[in-house]
PDB file of the backbone (N, CA, C, O) and the ligand in Angstrom, with CONECT records:
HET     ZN  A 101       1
ATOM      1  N   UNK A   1     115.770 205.650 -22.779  1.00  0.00           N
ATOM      2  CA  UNK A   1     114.995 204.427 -22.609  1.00  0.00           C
ATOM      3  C   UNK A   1     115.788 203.208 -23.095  1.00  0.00           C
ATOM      4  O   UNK A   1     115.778 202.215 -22.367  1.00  0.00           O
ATOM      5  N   UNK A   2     116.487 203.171 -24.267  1.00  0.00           N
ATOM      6  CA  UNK A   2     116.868 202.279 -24.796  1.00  0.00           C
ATOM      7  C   UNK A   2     118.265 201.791 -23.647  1.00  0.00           C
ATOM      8  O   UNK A   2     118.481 200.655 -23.224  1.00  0.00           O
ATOM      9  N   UNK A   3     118.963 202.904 -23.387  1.00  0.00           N
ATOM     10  CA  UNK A   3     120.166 202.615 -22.606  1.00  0.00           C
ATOM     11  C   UNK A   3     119.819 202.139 -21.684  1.00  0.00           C
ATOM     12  O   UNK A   3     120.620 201.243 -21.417  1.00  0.00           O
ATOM     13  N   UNK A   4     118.775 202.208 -20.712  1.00  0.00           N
ATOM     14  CA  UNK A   4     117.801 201.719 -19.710  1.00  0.00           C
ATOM     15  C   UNK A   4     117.366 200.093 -19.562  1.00  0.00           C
ATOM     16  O   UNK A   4     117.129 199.490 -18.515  1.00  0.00           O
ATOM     17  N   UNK A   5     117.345 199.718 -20.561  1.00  0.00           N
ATOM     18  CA  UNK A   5     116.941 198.241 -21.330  1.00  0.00           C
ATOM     19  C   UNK A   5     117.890 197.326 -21.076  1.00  0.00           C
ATOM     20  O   UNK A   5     117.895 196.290 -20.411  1.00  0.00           O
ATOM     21  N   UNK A   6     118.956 198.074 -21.934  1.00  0.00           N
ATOM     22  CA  UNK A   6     120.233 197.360 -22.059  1.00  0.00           C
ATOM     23  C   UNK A   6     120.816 197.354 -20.512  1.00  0.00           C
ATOM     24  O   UNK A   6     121.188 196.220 -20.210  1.00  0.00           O
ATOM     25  N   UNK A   7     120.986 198.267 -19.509  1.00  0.00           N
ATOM     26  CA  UNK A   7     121.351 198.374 -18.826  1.00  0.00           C
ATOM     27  C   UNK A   7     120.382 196.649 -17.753  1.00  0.00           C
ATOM     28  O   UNK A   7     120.868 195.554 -17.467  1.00  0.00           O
ATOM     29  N   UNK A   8     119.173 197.134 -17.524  1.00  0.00           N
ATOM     30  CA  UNK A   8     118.554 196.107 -17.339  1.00  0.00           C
ATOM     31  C   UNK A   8     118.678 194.129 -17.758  1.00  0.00           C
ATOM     32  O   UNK A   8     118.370 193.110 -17.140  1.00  0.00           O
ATOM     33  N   UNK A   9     119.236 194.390 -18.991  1.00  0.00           N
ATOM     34  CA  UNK A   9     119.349 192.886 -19.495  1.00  0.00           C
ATOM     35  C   UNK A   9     120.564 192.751 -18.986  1.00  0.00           C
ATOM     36  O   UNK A   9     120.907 191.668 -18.512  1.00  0.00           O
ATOM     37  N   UNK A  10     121.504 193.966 -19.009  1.00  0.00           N
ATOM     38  CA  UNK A  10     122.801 193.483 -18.373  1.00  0.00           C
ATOM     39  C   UNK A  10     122.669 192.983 -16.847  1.00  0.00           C
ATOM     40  O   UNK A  10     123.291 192.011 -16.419  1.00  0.00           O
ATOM     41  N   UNK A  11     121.850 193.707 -16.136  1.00  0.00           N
ATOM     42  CA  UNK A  11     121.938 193.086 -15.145  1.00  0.00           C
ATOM     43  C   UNK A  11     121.059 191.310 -14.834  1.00  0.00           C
ATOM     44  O   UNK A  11     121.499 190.369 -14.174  1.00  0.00           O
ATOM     45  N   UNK A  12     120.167 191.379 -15.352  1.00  0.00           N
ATOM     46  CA  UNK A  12     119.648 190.219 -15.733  1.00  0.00           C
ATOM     47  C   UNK A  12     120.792 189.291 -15.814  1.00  0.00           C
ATOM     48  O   UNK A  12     121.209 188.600 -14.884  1.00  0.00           O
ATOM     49  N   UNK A  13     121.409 189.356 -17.401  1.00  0.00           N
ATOM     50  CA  UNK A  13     122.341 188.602 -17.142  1.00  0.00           C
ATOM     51  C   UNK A  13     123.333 188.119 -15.714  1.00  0.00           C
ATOM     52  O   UNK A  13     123.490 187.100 -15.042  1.00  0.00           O
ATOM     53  N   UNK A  14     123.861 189.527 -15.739  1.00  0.00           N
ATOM     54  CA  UNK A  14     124.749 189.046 -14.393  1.00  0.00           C
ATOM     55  C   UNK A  14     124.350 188.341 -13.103  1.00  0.00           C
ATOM     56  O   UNK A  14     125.087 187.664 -12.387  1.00  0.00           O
ATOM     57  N   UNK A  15     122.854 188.657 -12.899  1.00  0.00           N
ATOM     58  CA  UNK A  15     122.345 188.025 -12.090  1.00  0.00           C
ATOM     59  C   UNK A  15     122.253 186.133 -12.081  1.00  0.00           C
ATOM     60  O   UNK A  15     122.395 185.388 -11.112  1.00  0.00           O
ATOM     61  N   UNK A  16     122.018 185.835 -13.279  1.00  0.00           N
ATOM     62  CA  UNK A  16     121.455 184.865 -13.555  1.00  0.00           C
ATOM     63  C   UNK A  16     123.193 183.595 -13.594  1.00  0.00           C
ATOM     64  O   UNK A  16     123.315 182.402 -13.315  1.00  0.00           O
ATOM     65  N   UNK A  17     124.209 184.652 -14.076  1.00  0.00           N
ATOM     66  CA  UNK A  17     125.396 184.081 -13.894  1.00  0.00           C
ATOM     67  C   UNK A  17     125.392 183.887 -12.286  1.00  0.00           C
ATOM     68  O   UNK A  17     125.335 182.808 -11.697  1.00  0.00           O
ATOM     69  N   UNK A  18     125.447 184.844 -11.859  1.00  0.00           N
ATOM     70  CA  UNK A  18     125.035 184.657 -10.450  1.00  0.00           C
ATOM     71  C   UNK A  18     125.026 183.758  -9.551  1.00  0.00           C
ATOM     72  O   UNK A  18     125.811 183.157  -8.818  1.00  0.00           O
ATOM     73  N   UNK A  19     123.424 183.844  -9.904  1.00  0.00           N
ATOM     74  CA  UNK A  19     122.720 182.407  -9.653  1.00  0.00           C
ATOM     75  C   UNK A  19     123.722 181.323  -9.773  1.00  0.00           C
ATOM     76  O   UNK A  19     124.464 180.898  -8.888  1.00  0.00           O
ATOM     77  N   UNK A  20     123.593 180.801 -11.470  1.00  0.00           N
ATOM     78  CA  UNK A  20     124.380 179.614 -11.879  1.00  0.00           C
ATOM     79  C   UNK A  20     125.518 179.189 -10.644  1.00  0.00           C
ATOM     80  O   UNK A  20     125.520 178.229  -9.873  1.00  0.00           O
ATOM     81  N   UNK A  21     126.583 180.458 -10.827  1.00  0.00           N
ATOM     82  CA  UNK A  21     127.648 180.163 -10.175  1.00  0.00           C
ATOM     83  C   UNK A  21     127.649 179.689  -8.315  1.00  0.00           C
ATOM     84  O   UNK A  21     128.583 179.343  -7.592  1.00  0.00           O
ATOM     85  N   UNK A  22     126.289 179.857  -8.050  1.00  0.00           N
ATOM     86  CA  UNK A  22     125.770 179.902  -6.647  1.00  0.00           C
ATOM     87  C   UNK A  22     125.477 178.004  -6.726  1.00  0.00           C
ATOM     88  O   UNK A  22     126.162 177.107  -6.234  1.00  0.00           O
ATOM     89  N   UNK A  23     124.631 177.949  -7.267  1.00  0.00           N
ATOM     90  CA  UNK A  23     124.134 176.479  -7.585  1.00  0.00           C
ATOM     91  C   UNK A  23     125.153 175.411  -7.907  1.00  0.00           C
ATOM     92  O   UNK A  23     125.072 174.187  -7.805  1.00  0.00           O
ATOM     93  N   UNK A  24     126.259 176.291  -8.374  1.00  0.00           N
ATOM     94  CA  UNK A  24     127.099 174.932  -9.148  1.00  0.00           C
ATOM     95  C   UNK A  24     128.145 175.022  -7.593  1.00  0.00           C
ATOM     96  O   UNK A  24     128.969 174.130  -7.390  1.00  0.00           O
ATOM     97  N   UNK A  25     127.982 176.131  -6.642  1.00  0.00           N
ATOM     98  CA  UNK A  25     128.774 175.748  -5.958  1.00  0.00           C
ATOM     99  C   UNK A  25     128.712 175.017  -4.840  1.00  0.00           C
ATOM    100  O   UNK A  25     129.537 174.461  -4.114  1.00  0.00           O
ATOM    101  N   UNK A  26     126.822 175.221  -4.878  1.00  0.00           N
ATOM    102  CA  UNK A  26     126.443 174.343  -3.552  1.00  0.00           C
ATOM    103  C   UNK A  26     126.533 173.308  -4.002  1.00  0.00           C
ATOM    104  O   UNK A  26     127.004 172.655  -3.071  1.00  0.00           O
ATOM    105  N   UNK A  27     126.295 172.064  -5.567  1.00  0.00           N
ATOM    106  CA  UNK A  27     126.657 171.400  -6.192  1.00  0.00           C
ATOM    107  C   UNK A  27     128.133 170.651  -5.357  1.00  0.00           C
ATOM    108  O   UNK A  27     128.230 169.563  -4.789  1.00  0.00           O
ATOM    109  N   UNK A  28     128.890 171.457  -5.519  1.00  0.00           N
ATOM    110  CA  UNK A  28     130.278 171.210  -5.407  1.00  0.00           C
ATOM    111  C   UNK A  28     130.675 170.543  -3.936  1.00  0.00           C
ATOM    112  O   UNK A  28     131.460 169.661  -3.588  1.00  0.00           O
ATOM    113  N   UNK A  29     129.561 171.574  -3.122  1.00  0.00           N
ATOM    114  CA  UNK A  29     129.678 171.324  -1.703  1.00  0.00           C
ATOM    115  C   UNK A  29     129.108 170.213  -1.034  1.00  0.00           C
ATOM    116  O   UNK A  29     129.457 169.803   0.074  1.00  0.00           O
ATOM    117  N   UNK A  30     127.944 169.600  -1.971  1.00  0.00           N
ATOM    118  CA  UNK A  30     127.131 168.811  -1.458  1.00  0.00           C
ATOM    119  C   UNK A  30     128.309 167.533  -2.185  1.00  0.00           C
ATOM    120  O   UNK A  30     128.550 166.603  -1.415  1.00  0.00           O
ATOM    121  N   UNK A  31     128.783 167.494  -3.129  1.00  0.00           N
ATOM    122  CA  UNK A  31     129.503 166.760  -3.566  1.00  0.00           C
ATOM    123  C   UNK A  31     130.392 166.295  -2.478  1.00  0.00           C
ATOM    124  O   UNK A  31     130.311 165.161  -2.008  1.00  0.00           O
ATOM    125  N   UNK A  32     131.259 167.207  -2.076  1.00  0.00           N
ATOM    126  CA  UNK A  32     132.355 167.196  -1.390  1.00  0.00           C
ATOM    127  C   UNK A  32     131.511 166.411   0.086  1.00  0.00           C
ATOM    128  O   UNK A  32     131.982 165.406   0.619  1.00  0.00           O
ATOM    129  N   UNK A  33     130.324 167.040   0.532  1.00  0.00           N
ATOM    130  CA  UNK A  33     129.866 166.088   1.201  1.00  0.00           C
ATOM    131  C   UNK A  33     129.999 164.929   1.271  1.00  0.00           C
ATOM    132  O   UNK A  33     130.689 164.420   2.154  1.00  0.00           O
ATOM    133  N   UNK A  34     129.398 164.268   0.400  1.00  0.00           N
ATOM    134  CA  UNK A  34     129.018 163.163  -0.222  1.00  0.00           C
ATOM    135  C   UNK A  34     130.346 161.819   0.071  1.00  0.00           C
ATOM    136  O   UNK A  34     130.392 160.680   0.536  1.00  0.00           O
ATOM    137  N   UNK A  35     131.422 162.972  -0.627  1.00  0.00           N
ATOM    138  CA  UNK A  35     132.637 162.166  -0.689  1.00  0.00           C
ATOM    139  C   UNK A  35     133.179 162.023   0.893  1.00  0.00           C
ATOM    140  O   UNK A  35     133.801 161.062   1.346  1.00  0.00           O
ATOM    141  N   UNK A  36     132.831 163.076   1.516  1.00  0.00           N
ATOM    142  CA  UNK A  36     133.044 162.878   2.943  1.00  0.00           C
ATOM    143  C   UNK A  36     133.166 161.760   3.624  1.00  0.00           C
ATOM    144  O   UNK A  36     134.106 161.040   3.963  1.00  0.00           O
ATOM    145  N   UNK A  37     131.555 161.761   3.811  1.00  0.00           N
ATOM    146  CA  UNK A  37     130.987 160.586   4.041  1.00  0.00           C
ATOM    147  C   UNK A  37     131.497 159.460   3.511  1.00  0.00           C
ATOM    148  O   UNK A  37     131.669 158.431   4.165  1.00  0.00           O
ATOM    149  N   UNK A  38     131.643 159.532   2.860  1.00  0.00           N
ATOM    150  CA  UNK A  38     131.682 158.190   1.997  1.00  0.00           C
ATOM    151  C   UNK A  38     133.122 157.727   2.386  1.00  0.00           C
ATOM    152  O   UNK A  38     133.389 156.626   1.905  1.00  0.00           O
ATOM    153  N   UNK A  39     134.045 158.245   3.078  1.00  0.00           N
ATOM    154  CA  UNK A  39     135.640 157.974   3.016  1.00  0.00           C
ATOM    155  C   UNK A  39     135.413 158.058   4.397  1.00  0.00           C
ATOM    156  O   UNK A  39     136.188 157.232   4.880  1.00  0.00           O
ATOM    157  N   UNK A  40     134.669 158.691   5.470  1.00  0.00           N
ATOM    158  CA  UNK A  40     134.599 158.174   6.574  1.00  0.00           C
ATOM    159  C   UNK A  40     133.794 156.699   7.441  1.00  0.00           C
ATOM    160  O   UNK A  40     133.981 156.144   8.524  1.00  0.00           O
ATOM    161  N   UNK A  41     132.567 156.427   5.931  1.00  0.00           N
ATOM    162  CA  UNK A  41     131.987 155.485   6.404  1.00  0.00           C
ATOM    163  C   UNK A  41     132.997 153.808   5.973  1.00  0.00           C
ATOM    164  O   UNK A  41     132.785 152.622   6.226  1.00  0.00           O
ATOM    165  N   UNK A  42     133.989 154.475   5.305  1.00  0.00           N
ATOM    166  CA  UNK A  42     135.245 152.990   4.925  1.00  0.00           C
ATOM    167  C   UNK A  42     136.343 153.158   6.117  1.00  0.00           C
ATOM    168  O   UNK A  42     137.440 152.606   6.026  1.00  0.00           O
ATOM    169  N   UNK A  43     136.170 153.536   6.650  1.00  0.00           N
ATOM    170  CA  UNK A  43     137.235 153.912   7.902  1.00  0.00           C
ATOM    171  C   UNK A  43     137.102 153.338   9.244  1.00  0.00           C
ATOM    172  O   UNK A  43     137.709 153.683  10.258  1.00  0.00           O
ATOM    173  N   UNK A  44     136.156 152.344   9.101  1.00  0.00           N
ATOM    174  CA  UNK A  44     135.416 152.147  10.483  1.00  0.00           C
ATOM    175  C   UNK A  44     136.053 150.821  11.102  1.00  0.00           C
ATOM    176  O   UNK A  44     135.528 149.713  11.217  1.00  0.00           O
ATOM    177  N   UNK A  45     137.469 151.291  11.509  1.00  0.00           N
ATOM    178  CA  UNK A  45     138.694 150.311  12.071  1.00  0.00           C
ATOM    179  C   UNK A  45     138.138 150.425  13.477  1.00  0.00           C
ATOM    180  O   UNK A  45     137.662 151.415  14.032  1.00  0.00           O
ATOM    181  N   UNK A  46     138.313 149.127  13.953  1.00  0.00           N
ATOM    182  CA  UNK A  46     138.097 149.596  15.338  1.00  0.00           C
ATOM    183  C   UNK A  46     138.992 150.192  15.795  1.00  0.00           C
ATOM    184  O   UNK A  46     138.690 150.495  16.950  1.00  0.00           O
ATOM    185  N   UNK A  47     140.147 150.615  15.483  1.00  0.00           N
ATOM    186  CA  UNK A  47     140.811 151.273  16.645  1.00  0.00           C
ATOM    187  C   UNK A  47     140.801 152.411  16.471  1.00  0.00           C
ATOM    188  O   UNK A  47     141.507 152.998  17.291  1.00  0.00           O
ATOM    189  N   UNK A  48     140.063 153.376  15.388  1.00  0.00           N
ATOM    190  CA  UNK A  48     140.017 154.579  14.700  1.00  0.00           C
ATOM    191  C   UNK A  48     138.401 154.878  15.073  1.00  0.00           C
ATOM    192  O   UNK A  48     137.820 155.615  14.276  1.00  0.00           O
ATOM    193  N   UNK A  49     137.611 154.359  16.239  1.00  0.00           N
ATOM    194  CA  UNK A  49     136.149 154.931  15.935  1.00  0.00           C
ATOM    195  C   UNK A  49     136.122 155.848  16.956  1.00  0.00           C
ATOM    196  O   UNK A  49     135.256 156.685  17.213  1.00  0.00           O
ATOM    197  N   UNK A  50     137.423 155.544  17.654  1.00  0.00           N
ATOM    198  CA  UNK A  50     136.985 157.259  18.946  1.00  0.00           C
ATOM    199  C   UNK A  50     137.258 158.619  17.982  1.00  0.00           C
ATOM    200  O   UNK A  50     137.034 159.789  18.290  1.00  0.00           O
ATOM    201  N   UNK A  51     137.876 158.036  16.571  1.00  0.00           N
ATOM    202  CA  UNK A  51     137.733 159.611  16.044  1.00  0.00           C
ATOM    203  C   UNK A  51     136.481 159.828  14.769  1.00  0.00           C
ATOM    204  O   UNK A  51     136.556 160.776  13.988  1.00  0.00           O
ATOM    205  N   UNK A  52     135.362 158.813  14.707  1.00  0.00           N
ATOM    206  CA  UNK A  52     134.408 159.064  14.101  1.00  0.00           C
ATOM    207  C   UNK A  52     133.228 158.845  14.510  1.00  0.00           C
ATOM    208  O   UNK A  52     132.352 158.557  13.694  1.00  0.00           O
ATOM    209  N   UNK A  53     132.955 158.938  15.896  1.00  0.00           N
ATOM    210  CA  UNK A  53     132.136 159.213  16.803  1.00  0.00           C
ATOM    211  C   UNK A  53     130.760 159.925  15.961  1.00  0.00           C
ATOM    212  O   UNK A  53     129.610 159.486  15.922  1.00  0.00           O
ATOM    213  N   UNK A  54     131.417 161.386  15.204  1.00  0.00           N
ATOM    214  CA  UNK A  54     130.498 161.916  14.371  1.00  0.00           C
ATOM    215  C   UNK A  54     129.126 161.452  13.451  1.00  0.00           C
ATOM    216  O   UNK A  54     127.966 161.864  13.447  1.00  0.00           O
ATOM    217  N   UNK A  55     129.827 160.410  12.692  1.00  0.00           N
ATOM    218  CA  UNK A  55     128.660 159.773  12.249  1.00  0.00           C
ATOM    219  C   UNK A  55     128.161 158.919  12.844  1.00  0.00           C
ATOM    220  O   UNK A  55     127.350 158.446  12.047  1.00  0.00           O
ATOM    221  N   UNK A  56     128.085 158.272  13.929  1.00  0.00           N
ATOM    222  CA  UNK A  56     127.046 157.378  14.706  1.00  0.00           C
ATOM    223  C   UNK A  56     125.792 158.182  15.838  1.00  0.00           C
ATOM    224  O   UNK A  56     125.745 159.069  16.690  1.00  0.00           O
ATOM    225  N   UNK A  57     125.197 157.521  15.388  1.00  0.00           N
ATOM    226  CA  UNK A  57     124.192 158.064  16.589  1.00  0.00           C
ATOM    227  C   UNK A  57     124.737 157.837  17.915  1.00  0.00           C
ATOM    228  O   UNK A  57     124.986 156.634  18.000  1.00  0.00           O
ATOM    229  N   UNK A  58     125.040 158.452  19.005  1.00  0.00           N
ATOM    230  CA  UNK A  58     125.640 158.436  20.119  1.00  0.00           C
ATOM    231  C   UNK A  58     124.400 157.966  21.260  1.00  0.00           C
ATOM    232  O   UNK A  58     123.663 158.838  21.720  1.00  0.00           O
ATOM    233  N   UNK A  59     124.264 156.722  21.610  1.00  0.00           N
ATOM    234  CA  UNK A  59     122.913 155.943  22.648  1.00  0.00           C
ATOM    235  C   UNK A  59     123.230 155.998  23.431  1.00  0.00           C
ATOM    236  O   UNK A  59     124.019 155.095  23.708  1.00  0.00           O
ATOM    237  N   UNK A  60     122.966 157.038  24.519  1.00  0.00           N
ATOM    238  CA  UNK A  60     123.385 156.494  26.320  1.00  0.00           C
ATOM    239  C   UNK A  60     121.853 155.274  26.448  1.00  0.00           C
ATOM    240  O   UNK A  60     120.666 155.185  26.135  1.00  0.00           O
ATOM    241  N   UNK A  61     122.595 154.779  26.908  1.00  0.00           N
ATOM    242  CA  UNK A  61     121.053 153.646  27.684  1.00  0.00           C
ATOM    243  C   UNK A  61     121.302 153.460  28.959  1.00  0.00           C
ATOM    244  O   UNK A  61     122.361 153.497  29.587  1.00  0.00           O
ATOM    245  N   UNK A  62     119.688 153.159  29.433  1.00  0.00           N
ATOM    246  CA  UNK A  62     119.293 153.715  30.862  1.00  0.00           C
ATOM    247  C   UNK A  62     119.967 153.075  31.638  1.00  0.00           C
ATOM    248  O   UNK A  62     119.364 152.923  32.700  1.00  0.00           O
ATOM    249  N   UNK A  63     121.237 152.482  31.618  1.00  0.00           N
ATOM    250  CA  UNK A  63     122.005 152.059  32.569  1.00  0.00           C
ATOM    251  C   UNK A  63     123.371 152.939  32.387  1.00  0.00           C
ATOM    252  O   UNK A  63     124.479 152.574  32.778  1.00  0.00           O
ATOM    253  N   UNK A  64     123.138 153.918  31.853  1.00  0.00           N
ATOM    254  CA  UNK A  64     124.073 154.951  31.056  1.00  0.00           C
ATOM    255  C   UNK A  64     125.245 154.527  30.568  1.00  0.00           C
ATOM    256  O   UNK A  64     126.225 155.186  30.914  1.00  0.00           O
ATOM    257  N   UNK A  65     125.436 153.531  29.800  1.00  0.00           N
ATOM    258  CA  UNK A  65     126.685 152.838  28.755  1.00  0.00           C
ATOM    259  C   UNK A  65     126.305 153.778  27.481  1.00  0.00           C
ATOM    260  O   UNK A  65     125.239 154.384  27.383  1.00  0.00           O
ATOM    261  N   UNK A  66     127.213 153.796  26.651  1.00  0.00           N
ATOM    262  CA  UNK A  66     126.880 154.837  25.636  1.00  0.00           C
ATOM    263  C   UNK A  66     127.448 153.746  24.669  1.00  0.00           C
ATOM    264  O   UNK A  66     128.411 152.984  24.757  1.00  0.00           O
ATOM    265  N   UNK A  67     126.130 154.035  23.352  1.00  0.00           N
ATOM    266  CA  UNK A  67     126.716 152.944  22.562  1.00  0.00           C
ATOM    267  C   UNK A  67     126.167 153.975  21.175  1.00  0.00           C
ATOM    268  O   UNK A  67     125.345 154.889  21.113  1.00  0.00           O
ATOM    269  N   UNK A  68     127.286 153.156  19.897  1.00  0.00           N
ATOM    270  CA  UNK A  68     127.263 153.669  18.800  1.00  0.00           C
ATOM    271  C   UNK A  68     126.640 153.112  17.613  1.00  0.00           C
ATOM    272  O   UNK A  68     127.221 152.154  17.103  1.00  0.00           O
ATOM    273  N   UNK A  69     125.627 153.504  17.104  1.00  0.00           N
ATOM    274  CA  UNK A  69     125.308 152.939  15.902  1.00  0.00           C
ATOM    275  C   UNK A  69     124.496 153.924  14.866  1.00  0.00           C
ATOM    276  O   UNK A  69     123.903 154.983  15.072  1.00  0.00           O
ATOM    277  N   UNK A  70     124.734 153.055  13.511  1.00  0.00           N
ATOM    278  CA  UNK A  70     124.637 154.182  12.625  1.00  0.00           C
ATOM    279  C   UNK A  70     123.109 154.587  11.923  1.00  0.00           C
ATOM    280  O   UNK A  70     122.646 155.597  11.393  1.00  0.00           O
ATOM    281  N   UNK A  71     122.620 153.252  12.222  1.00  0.00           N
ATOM    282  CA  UNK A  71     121.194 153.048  12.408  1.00  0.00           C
ATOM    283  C   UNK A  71     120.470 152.728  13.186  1.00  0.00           C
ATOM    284  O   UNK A  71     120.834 151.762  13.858  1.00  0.00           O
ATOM    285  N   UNK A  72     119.047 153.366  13.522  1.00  0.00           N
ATOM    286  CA  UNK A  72     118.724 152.977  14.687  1.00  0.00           C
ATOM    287  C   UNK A  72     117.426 152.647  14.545  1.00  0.00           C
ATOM    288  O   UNK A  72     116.674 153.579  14.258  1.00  0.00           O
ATOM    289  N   UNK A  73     116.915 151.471  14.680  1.00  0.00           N
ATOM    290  CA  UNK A  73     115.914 150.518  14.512  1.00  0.00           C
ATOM    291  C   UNK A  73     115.437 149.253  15.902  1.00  0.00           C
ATOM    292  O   UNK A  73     116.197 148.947  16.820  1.00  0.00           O
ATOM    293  N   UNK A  74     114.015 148.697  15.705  1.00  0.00           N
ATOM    294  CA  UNK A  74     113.979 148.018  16.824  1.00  0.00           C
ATOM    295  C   UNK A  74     114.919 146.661  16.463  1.00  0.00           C
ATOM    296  O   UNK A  74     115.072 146.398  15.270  1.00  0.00           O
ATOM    297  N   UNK A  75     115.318 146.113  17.107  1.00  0.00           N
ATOM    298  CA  UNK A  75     115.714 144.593  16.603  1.00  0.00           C
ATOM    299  C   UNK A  75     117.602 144.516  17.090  1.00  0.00           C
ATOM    300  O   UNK A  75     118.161 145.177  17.966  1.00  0.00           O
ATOM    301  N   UNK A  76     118.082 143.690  16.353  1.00  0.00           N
ATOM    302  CA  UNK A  76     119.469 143.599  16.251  1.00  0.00           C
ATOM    303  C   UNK A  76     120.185 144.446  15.378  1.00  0.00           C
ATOM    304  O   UNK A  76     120.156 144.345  14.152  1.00  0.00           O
ATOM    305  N   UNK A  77     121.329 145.936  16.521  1.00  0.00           N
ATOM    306  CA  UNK A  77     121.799 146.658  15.464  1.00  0.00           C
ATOM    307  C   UNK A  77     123.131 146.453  16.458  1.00  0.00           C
ATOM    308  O   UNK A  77     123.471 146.156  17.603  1.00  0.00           O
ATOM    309  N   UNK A  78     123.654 146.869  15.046  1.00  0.00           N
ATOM    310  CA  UNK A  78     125.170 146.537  15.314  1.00  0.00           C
ATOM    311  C   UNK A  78     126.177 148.180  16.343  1.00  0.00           C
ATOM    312  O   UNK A  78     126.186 149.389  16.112  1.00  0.00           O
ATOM    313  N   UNK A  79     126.693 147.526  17.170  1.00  0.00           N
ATOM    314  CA  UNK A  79     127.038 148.922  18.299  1.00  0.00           C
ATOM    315  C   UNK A  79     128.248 148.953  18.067  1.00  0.00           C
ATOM    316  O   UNK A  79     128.894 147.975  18.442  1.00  0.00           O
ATOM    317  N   UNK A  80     129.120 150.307  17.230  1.00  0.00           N
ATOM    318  CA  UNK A  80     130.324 150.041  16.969  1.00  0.00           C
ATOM    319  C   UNK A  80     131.564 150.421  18.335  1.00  0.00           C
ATOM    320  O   UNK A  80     132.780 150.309  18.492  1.00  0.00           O
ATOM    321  N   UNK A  81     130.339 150.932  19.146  1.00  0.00           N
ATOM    322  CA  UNK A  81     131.184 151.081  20.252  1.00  0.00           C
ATOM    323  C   UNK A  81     131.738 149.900  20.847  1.00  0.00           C
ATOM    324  O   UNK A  81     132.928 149.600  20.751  1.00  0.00           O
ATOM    325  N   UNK A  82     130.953 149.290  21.406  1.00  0.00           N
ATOM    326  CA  UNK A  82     131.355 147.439  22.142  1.00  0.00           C
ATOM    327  C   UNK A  82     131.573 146.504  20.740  1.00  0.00           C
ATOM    328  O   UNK A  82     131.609 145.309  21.032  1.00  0.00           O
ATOM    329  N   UNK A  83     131.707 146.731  19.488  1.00  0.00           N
ATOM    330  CA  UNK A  83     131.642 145.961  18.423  1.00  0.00           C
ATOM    331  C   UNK A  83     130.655 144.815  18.410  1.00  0.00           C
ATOM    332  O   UNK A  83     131.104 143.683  18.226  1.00  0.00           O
ATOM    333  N   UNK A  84     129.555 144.965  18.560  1.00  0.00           N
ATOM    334  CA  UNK A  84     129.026 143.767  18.747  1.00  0.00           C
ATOM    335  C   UNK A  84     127.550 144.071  18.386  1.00  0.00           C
ATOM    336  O   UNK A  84     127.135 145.221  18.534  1.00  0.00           O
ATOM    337  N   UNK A  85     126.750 143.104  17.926  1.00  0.00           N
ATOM    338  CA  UNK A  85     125.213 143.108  17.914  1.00  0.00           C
ATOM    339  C   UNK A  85     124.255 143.208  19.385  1.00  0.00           C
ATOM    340  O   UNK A  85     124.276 142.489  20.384  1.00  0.00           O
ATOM    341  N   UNK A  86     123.513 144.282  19.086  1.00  0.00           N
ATOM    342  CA  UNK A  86     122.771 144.462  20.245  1.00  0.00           C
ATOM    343  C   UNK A  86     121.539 144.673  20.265  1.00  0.00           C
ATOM    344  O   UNK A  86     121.106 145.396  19.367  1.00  0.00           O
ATOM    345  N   UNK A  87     120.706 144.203  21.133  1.00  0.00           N
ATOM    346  CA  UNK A  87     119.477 144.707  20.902  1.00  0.00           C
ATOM    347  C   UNK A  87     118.573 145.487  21.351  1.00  0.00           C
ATOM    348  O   UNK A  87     118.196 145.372  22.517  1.00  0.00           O
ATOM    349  N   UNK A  88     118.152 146.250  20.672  1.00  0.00           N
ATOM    350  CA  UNK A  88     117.630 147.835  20.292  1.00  0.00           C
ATOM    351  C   UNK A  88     116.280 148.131  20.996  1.00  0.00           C
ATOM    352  O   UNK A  88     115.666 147.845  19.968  1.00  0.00           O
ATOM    353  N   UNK A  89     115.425 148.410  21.739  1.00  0.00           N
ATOM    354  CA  UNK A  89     114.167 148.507  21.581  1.00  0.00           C
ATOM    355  C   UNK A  89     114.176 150.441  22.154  1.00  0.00           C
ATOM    356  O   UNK A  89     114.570 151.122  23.100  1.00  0.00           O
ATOM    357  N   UNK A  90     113.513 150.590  20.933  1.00  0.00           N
ATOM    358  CA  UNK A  90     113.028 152.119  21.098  1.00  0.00           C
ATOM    359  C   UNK A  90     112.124 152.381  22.368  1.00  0.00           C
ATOM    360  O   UNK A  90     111.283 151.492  22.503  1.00  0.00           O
ATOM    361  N   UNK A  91     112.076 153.329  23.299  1.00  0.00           N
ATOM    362  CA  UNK A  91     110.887 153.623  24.630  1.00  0.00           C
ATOM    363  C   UNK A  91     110.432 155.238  24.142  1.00  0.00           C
ATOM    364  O   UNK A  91     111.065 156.264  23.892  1.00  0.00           O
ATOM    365  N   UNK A  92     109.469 154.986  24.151  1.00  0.00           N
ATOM    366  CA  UNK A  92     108.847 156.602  23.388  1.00  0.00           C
ATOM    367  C   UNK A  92     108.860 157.233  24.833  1.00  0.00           C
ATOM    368  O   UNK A  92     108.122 156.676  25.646  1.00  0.00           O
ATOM    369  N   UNK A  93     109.596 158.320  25.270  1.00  0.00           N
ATOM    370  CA  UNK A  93     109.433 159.054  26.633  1.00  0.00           C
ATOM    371  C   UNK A  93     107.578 159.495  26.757  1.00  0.00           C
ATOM    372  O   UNK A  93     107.150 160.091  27.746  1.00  0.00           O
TER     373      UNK A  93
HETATM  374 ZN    ZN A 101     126.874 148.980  22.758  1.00  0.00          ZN2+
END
């Protein structure tokens, strides 16, 4: 019984290291995210946005021009595709 116990807390433990080591790595990952982002959203040369396409919302509009922006709201948003302010109006299909 007693060896049984111990055996048990040992695994406890290891589990719980486990864990930890699981958490600190999604930690790490979400980090690394973070920094991602963050070094692609300073990058936004115009002559470098055909390779960060990724983070913009990609807009075909109904005249099918495809435009880029990173937010998408009604009003004046900025289209990094044509570089320029444009205006937005959402159509609920
Ligand atoms: Zn546009």
């Amino acid at each position: 019984m007693k060896k049984n116990l111990k055996l048990v807390k040992q695994v406890k433990m290891s589990l719980s290291v486990y864990i930890l080591s699981l958490l600190m790595l999604s930690m790490f990952a979400l980090n690394m995210g973070c920094k991602g982002s963050y070094i692609a959203g300073y990058s936004l040369d115009p002559d470098t946005t055909d390779h960060n396409s990724t983070i913009f919302s990609e807009i075909t509009d109904s005249s099918g021009h495809m435009h880029w922006y990173v937010k998408l709201y009604d009003g004046e948003v900025w289209c990094y595709f044509h570089n320029r302010y444009e205006m937005v109006k959402r159509v609920r299909k």
